[in-house]
NUGU-817212 format. One record per atom (N, C-alpha, C, O, CB): residue number from 1; residue in one letter; x, y, z; atom name; chain. Coordinates in steps of 0.001 Angstrom, whole numbers. Glycine has a CB too. Layout:
% NUGU-817212
(NUM, A, (X, Y, Z), CA, A) ...
//
This chain:
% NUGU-817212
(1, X, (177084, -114870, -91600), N, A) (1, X, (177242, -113870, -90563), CA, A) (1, X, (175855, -113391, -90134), C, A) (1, X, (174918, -113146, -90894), O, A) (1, X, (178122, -112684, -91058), CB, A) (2, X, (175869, -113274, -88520), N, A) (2, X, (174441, -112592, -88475), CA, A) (2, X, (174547, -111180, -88303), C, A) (2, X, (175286, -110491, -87600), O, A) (2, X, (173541, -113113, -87325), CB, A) (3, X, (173783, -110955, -88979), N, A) (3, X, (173854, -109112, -88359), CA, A) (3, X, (172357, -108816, -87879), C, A) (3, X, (171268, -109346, -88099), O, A) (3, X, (174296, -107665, -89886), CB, A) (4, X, (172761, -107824, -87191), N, A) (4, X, (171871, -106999, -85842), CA, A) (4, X, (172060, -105590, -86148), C, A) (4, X, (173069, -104889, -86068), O, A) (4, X, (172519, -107282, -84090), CB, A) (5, X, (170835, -105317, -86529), N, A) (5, X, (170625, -103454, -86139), CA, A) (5, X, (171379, -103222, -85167), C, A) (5, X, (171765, -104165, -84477), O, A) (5, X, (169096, -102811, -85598), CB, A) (6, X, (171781, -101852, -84872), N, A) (6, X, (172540, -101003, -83476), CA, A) (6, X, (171236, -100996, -82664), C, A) (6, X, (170115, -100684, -83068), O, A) (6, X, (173282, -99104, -83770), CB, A) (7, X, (171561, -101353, -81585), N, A) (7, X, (170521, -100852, -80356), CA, A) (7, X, (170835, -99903, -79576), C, A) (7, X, (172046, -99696, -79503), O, A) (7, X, (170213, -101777, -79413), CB, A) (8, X, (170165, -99242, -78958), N, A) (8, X, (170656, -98031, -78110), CA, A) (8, X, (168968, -97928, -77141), C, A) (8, X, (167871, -97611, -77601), O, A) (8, X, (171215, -96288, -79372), CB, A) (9, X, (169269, -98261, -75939), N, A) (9, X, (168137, -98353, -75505), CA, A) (9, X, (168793, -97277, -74107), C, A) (9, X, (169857, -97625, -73594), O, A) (9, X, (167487, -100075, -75339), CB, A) (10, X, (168094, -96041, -73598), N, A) (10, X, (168266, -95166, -72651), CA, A) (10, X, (167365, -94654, -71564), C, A) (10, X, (167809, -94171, -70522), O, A) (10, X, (168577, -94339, -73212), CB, A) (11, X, (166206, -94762, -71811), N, A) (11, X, (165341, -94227, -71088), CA, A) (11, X, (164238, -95045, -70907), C, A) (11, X, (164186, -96261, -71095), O, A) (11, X, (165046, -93105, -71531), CB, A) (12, X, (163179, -94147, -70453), N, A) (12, X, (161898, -95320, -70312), CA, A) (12, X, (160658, -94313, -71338), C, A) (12, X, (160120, -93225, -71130), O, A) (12, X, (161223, -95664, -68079), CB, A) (13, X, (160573, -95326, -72494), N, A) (13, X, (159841, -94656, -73222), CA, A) (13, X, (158290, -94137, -72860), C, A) (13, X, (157873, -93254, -73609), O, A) (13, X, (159902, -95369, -74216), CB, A) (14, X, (157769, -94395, -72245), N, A) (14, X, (156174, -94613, -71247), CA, A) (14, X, (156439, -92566, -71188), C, A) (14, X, (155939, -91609, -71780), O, A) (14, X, (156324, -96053, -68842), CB, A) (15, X, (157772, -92811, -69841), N, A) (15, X, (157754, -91515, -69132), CA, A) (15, X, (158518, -90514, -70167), C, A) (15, X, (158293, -89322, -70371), O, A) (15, X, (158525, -91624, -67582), CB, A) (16, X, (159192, -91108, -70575), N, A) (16, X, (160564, -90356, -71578), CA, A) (16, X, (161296, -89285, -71060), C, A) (16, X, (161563, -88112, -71323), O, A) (16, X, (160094, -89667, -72962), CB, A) (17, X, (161633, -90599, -69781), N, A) (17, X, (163003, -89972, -68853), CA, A) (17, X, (163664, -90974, -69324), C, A) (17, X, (163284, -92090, -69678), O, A) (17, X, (163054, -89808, -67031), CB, A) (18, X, (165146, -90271, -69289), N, A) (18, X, (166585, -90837, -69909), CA, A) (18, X, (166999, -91447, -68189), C, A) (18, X, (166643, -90980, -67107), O, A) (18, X, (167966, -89236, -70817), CB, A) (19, X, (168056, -92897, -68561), N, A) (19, X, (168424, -93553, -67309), CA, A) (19, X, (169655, -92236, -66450), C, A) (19, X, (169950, -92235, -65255), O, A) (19, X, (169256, -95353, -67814), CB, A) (20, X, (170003, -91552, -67190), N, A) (20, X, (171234, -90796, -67093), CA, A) (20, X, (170813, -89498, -65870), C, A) (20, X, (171488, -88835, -65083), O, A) (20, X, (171696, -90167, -68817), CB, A) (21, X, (169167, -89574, -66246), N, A) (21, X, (168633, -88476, -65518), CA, A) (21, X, (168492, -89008, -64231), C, A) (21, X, (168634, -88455, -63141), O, A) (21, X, (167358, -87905, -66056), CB, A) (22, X, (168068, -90640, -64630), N, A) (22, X, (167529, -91185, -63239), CA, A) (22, X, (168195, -91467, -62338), C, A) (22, X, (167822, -91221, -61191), O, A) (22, X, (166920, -92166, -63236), CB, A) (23, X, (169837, -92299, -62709), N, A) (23, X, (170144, -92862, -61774), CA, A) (23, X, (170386, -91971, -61034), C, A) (23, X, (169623, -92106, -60077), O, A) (23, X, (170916, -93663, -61881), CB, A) (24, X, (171457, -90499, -60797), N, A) (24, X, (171646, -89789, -60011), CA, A) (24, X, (170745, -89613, -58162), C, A) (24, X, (171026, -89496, -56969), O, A) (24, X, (171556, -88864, -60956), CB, A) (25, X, (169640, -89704, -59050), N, A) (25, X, (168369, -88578, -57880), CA, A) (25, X, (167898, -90499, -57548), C, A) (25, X, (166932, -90518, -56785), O, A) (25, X, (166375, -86826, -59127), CB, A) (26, X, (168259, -91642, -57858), N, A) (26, X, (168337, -92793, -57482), CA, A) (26, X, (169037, -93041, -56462), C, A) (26, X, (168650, -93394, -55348), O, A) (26, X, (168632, -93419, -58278), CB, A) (27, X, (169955, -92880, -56788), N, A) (27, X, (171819, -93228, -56229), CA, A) (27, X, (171649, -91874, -54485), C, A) (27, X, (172160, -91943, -53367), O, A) (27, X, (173766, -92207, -58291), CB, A) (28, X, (171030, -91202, -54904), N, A) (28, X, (171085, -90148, -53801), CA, A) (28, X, (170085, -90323, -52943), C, A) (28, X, (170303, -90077, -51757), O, A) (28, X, (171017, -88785, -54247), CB, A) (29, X, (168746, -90796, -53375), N, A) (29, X, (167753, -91343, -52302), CA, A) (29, X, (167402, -92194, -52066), C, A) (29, X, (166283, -92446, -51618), O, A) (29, X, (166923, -91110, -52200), CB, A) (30, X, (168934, -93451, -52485), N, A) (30, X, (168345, -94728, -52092), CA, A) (30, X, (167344, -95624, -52458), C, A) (30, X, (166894, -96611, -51876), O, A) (30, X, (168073, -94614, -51234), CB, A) (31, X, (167033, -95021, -53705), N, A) (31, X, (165559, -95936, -54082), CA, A) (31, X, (165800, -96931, -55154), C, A) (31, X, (166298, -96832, -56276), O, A) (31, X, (164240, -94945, -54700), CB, A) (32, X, (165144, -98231, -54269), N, A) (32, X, (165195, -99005, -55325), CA, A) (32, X, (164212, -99483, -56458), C, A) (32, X, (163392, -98567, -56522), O, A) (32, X, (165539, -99825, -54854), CB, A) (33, X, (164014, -100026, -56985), N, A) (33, X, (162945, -100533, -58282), CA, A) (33, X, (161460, -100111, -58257), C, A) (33, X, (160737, -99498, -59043), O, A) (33, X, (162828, -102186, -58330), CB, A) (34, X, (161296, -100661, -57084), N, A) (34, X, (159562, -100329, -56187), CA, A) (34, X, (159489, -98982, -56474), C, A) (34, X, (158643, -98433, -57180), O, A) (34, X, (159377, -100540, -54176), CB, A) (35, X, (160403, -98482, -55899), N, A) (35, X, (160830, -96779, -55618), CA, A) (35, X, (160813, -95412, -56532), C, A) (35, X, (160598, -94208, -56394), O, A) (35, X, (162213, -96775, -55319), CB, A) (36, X, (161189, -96393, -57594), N, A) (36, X, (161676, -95874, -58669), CA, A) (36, X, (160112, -95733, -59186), C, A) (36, X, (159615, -94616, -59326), O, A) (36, X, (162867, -96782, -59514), CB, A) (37, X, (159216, -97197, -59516), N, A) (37, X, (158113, -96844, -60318), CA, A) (37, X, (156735, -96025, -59858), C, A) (37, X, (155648, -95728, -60354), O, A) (37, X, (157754, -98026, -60778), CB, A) (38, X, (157660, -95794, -58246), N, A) (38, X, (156428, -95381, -57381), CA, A) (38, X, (156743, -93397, -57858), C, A) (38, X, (155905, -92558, -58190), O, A) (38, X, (156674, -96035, -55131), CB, A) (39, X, (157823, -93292, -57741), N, A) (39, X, (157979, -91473, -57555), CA, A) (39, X, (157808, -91232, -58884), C, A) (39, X, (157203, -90222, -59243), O, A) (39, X, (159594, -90672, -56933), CB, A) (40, X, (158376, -92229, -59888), N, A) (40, X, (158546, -91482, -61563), CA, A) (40, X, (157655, -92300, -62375), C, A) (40, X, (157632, -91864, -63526), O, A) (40, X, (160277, -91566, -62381), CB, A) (41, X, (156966, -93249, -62223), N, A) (41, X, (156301, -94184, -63303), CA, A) (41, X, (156746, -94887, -64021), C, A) (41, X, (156072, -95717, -64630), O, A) (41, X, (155733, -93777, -64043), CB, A) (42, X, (158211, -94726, -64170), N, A) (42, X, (159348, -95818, -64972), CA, A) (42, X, (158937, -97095, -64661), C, A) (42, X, (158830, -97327, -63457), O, A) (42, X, (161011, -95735, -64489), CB, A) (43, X, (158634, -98133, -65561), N, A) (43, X, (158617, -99392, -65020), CA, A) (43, X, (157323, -99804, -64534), C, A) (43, X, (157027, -100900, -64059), O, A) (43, X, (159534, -99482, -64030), CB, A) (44, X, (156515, -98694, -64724), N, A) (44, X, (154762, -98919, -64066), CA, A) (44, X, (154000, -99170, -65019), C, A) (44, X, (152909, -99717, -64864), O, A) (44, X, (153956, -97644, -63333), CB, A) (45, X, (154404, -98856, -65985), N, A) (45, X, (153406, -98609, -67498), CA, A) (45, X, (153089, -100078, -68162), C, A) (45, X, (152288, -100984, -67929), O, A) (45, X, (154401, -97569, -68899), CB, A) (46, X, (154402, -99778, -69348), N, A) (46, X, (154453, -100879, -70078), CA, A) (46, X, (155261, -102313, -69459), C, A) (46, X, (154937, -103495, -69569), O, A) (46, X, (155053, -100369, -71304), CB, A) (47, X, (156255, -101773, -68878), N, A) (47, X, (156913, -102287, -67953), CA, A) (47, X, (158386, -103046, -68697), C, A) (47, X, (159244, -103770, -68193), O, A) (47, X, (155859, -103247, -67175), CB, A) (48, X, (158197, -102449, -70263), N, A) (48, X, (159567, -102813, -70880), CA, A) (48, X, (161326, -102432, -70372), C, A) (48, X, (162430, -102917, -70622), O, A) (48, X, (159366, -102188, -72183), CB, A) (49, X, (160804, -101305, -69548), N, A) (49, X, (162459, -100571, -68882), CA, A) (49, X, (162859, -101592, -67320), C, A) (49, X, (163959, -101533, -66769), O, A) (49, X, (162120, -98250, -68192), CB, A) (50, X, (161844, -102361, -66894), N, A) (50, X, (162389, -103144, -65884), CA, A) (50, X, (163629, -103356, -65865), C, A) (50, X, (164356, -102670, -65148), O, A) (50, X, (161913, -104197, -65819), CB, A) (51, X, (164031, -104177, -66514), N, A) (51, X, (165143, -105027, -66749), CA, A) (51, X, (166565, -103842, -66596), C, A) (51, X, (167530, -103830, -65832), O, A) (51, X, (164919, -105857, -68437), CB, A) (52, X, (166196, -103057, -67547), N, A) (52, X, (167126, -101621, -67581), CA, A) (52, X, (167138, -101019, -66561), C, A) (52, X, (168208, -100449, -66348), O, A) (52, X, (166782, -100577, -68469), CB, A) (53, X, (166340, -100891, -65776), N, A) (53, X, (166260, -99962, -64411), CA, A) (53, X, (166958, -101027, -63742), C, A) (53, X, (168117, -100707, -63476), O, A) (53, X, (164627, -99446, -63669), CB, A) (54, X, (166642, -102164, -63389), N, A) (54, X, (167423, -103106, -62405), CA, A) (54, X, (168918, -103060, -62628), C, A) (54, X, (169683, -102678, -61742), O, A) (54, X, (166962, -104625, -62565), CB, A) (55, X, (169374, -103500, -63959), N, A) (55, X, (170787, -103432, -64360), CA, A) (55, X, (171332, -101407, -64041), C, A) (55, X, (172460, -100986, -63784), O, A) (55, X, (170810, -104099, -66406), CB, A) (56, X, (170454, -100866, -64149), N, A) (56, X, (171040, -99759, -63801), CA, A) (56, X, (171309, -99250, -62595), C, A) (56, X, (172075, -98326, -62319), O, A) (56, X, (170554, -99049, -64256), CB, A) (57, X, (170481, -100054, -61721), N, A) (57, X, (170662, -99350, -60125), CA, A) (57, X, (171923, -100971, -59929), C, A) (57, X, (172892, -100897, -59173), O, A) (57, X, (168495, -99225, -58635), CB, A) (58, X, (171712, -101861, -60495), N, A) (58, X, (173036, -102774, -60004), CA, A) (58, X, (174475, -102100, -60583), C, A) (58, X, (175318, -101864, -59717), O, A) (58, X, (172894, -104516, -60699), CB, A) (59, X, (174811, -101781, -61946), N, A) (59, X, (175768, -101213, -62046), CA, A) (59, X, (176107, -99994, -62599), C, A) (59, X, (177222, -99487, -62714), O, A) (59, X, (176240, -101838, -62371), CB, A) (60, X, (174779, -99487, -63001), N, A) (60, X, (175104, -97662, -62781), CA, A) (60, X, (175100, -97681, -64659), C, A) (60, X, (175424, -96687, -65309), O, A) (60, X, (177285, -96971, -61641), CB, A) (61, X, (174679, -98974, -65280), N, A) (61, X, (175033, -98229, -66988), CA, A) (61, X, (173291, -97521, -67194), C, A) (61, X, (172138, -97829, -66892), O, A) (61, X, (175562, -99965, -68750), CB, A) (62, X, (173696, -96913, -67583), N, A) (62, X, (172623, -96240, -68474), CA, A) (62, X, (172189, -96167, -69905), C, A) (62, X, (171015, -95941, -70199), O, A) (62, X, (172772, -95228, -68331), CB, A) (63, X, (172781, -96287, -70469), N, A) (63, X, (172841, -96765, -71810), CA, A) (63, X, (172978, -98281, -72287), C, A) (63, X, (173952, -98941, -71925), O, A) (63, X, (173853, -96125, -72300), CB, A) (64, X, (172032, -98797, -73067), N, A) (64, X, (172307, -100590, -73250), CA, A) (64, X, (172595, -100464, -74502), C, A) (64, X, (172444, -99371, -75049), O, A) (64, X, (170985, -101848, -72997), CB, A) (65, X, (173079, -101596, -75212), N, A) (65, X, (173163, -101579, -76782), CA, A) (65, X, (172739, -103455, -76948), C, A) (65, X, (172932, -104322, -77801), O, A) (65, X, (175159, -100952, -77497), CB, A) (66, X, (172067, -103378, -75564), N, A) (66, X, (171595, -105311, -76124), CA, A) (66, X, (169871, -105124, -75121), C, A) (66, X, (169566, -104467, -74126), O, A) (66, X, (173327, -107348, -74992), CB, A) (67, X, (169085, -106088, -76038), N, A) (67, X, (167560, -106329, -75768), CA, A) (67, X, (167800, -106980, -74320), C, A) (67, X, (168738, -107776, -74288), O, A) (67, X, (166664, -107440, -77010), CB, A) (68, X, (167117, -106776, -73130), N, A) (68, X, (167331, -107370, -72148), CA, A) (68, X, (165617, -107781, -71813), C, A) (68, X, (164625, -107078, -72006), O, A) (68, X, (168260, -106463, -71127), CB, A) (69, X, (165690, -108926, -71348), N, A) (69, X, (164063, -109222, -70587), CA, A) (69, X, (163968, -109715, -69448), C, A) (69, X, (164739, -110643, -69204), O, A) (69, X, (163168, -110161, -71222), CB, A) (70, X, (163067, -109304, -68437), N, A) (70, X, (162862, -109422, -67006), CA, A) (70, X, (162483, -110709, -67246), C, A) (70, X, (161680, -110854, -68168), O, A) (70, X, (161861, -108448, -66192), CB, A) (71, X, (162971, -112016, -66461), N, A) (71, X, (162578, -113362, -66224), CA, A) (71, X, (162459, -112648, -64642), C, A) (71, X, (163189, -111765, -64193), O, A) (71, X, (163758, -114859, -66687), CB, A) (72, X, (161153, -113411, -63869), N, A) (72, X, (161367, -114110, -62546), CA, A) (72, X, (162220, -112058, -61922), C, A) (72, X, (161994, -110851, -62008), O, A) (72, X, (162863, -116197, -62734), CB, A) (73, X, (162913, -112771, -61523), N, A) (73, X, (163854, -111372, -60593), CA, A) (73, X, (165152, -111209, -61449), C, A) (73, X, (165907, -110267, -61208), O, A) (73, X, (164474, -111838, -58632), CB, A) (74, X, (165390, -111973, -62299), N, A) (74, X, (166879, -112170, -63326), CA, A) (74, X, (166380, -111639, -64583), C, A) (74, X, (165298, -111734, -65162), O, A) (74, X, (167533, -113958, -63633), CB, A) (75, X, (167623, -110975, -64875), N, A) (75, X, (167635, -110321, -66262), CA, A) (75, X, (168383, -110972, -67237), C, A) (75, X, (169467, -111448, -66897), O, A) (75, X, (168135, -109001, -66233), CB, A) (76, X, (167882, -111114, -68754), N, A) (76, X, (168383, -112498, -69410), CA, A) (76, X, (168343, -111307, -70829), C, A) (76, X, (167498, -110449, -71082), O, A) (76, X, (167089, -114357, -69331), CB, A) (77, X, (169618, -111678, -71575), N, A) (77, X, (170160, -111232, -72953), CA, A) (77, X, (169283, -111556, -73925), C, A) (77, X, (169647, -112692, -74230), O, A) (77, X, (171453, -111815, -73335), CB, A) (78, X, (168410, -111298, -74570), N, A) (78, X, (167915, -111601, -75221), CA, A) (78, X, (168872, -112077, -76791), C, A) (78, X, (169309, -111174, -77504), O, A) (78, X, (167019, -110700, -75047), CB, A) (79, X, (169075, -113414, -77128), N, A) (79, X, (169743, -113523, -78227), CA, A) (79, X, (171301, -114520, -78092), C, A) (79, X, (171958, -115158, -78915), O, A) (79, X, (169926, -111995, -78636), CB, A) (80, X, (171426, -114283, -76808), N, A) (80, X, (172128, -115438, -75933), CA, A) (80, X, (171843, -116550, -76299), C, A) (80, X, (170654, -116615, -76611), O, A) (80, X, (171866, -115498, -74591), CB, A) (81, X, (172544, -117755, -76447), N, A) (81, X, (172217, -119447, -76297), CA, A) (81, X, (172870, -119848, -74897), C, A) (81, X, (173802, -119157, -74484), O, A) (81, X, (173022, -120516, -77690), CB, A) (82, X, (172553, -120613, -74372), N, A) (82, X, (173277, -121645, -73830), CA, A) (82, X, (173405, -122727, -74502), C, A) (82, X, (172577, -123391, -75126), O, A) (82, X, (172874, -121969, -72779), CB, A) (83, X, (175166, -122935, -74223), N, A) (83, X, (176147, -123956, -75283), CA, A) (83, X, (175715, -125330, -74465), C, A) (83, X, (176157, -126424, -74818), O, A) (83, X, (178273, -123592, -75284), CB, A) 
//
C-alpha cells in the first residue's frame, strides 16, 4: 500500500493570503492570473501557487488536498501515471 501524508494546500504562502479570500474580490473584478499576481503578488514570488490560482479561477476550489505543477499553460497531478 502506498501511503501519502494529508495535504491541504490553501493559500499562497509568499503573500499568506488564503484562496478563500481571493477568489471572491477575483470572481468580482474579473481578474485573471496576470491580474491576480499584478494587484496581490500571489504567483509573483516563488511562483508555487500558480497552478492553484489557475484551478481556482477555473473552478472556484480553494482548498487542494493533491500536489499540483504548472507544465506549459496545463496543470498536471503530481503522482499521477499514465497507464
Amino acid at each position: 500500500m502506498n501511503w501519502r501524508p494529508a495535504v491541504r494546500i490553501d493559500r499562497c504562502v509568499c503573500q499568506r493570503l488564503l484562496f478563500a479570500q481571493l477568489l471572491p474580490v477575483a470572481r468580482a473584478n474579473g481578474w485573471t492570473l496576470e491580474t491576480i499576481m499584478d494587484e496581490t503578488g500571489c504567483g509573483d514570488q516563488c511562483g508555487m501557487c500558480r497552478p492553484y490560482l489557475r484551478a481556482m479561477l477555473a473552478d472556484g476550489t480553494t482548498v487542494f488536498s493533491e500536489i499540483l505543477e504548472d507544465v506549459a499553460d496545463d496543470v498536471v497531478v503530481l503522482g499521477d501515471e499514465a497507464s
